[in-house]
C-alpha positions as CSV (number, residue, x, y, z in Angstrom):
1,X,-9.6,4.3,13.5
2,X,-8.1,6.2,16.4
3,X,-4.0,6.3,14.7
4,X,-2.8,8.8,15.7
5,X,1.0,10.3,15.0
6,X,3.2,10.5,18.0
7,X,6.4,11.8,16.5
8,X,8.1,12.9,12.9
9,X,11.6,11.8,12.8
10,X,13.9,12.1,10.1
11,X,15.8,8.7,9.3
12,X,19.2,10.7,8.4
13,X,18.7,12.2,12.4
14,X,21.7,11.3,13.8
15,X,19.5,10.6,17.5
16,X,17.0,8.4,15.2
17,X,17.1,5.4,17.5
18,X,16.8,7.5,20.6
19,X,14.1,10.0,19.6
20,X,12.2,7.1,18.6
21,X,12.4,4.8,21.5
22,X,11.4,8.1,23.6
23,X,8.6,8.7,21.8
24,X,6.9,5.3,21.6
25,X,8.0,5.0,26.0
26,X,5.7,8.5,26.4
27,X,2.5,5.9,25.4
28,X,3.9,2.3,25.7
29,X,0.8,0.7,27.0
30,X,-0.7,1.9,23.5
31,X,0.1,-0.6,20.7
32,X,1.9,0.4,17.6
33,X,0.7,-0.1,14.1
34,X,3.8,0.1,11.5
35,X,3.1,1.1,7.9
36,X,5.9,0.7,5.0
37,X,5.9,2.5,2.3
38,X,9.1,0.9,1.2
39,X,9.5,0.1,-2.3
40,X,11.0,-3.3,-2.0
41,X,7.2,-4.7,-1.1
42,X,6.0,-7.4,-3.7
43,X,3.2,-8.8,-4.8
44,X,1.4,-11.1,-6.5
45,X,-1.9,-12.5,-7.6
46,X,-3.0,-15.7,-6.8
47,X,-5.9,-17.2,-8.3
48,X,-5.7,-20.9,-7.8
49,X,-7.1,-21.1,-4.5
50,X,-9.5,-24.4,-4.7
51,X,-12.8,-23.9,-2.7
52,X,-11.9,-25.5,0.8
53,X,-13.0,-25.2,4.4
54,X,-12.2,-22.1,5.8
55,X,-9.4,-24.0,8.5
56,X,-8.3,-26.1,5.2
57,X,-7.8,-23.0,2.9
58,X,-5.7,-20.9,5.4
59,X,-3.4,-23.9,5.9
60,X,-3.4,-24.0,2.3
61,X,-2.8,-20.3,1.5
62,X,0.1,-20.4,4.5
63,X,2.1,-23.3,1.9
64,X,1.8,-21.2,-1.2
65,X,2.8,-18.1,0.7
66,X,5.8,-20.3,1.3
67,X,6.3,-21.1,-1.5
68,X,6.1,-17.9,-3.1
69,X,8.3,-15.7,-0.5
70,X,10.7,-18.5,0.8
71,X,13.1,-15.7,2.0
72,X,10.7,-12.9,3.2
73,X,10.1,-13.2,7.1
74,X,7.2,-11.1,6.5
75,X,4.3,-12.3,4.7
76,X,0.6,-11.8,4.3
77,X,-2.6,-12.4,2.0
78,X,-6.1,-10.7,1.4
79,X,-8.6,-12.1,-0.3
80,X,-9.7,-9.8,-3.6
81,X,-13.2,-8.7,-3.9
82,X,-14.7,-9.6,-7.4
83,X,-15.8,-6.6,-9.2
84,X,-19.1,-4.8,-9.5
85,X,-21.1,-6.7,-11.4
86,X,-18.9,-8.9,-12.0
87,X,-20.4,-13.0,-11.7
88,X,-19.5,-15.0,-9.0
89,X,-16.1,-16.7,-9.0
90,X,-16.2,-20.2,-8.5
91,X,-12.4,-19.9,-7.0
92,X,-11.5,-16.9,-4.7
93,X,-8.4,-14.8,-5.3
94,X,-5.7,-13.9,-3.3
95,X,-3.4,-11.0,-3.2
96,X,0.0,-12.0,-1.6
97,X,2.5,-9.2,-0.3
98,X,5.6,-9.8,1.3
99,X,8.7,-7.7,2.6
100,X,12.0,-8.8,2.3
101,X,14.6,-8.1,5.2
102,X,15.3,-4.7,5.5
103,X,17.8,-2.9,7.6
104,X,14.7,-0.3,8.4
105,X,12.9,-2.6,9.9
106,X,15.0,-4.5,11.7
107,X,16.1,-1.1,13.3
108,X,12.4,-0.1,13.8
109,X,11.4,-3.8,15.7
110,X,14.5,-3.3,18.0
111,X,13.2,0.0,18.7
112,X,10.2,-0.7,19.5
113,X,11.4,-4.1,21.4
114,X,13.6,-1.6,23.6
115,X,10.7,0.8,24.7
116,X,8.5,-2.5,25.1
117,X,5.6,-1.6,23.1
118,X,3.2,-3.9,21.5
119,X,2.4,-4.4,18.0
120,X,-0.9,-3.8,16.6
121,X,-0.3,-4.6,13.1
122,X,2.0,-4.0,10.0
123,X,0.3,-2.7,7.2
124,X,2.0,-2.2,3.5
125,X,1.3,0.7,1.4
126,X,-0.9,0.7,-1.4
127,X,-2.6,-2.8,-0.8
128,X,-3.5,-1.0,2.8
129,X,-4.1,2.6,1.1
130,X,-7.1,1.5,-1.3
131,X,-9.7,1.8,0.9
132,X,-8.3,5.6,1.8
133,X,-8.3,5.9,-2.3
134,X,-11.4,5.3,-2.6
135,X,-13.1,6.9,0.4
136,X,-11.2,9.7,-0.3
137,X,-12.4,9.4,-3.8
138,X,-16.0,9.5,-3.1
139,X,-15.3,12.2,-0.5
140,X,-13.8,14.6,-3.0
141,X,-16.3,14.1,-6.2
142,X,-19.6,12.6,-4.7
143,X,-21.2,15.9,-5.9
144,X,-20.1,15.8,-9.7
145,X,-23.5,13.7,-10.4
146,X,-21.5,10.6,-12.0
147,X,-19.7,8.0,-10.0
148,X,-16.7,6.9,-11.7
149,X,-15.0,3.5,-11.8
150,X,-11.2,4.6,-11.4
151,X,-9.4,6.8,-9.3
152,X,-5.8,7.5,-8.7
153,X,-3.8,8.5,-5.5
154,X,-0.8,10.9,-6.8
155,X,2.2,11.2,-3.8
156,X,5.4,12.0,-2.9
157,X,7.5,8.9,-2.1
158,X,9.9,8.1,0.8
159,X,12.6,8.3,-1.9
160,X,11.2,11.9,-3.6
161,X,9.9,10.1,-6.4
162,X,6.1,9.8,-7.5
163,X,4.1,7.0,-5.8
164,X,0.3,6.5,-7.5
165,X,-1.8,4.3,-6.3
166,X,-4.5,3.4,-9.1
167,X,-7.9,2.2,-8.0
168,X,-10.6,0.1,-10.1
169,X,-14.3,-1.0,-8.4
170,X,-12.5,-0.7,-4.8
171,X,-9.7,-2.7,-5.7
172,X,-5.8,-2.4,-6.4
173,X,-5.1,-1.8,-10.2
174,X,-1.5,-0.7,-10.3
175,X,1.1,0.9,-8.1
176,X,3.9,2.8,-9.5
177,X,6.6,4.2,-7.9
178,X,8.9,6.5,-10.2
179,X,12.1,9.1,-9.7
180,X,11.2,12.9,-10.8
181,X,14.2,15.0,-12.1
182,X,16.1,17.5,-10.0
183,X,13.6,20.2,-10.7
184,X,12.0,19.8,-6.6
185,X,8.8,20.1,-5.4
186,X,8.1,23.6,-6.9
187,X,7.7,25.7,-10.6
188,X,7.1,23.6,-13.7
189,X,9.9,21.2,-13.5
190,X,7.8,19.7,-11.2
191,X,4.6,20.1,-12.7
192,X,6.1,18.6,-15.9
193,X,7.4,15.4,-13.8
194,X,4.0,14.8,-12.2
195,X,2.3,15.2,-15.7
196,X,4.6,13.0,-17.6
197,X,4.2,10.1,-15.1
198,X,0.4,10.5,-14.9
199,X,0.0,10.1,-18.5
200,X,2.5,7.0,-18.6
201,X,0.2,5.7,-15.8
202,X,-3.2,6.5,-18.1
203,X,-1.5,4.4,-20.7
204,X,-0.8,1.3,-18.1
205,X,-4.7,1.5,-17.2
206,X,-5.5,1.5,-21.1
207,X,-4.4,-2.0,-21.3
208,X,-6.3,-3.0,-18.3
209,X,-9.9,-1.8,-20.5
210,X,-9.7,1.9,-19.1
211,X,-11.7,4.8,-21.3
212,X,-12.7,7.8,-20.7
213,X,-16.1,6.8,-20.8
214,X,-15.4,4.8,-17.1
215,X,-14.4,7.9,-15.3
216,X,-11.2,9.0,-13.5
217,X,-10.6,10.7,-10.2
């Protein structure tokens, strides 16, 4: 709520660092939220998380995120909401997401450590894109009479490849990021790039209980 973009600058500009350090110094009282879309992020799904206090179970969390990322500076959980309709877990599960070093954003943090900004947050794309999915989701098909249990966020990566983002009940399903040919982002190379990967994805979801019969935006 209230993001709003202050500057577009290409990371091959050769005035990167300084085009970026002038643009966060225009508004440095205002704090900076950083989302990576890199694809380096990892995850993982942790489900044996015993029922503890809520002090107890964040010290608790904190050791298996150690334990998990040893290397990665940057690490995080979120808790994952059971599914609609689902029963009541007796154990809560855990999404962990971590970033290893990357040259991006250690230029980034010393960029925003020379204009002397503060840091509102770090969020990682798609755990941090499924509530856009799905409001989007809802947005777009609310008037189609059914409300369908899947939906699926089609992009263009950093990288020019495909990123999709797939969505079940509110919560993360798959992610896929995948290189397209050298047909570009027009005529039907294209078309058949997006296509190809869209049906791989369909067949992912398949094994995950996907039919028709569920519904897909």
């Amino acid at each position: 709520r209230g993001i709003e973009r202050e500057a577009v600058i290409a990371w091959e500009s050769p005035a990167f660092d300084q085009q970026l350090v002038a643009a966060l110094v225009e508004n440095h009282d205002t704090p900076v939220l950083i989302l990576f879309d890199g694809a380096d992020q990892t995850y993982r799904r942790e489900d044996n998380i015993p029922n503890l206090s809520f002090f107890d179970r964040q010290r608790f969390i904190k050791r298996k995120l150690d334990m998990a990322f040893p290397s990665f500076p940057i690490r995080a959980s979120m808790l994952v909401k059971p599914l609609k309709g689902a029963p009541r877990a007796e154990q809560p599960s855990y999404l962990f997401v971590a970033i290893p070093e990357t040259d991006r954003l250690d230029r980034v943090g010393a960029n925003m450590l020379e204009a002397g900004v503060p840091v509102a947050g770090v969020g990682l794309l798609p755990p941090e894109s499924v509530g856009m999915v799905s409001a989007l989701s809802a947005k777009l098909f609310e008037k189609k009479g059914t409300t369908s249990r899947w939906s699926v966020l089609i992009a263009q990566h950093e990288t020019g490849g495909l990123r999709q983002v797939v969505v079940k009940d509110g919560n993360l399903a798959l992610a896929r990021i995948t290189p397209t040919s050298e047909a570009g982002l027009q005529g039907p190379g294209w078309v058949e790039d997006v296509t190809r990967e869209f049906k791989s994805t369909l067949t992912y979801i398949a094994r995950f209980g996907y039919t028709p019969a569920e519904g897909l935006d």
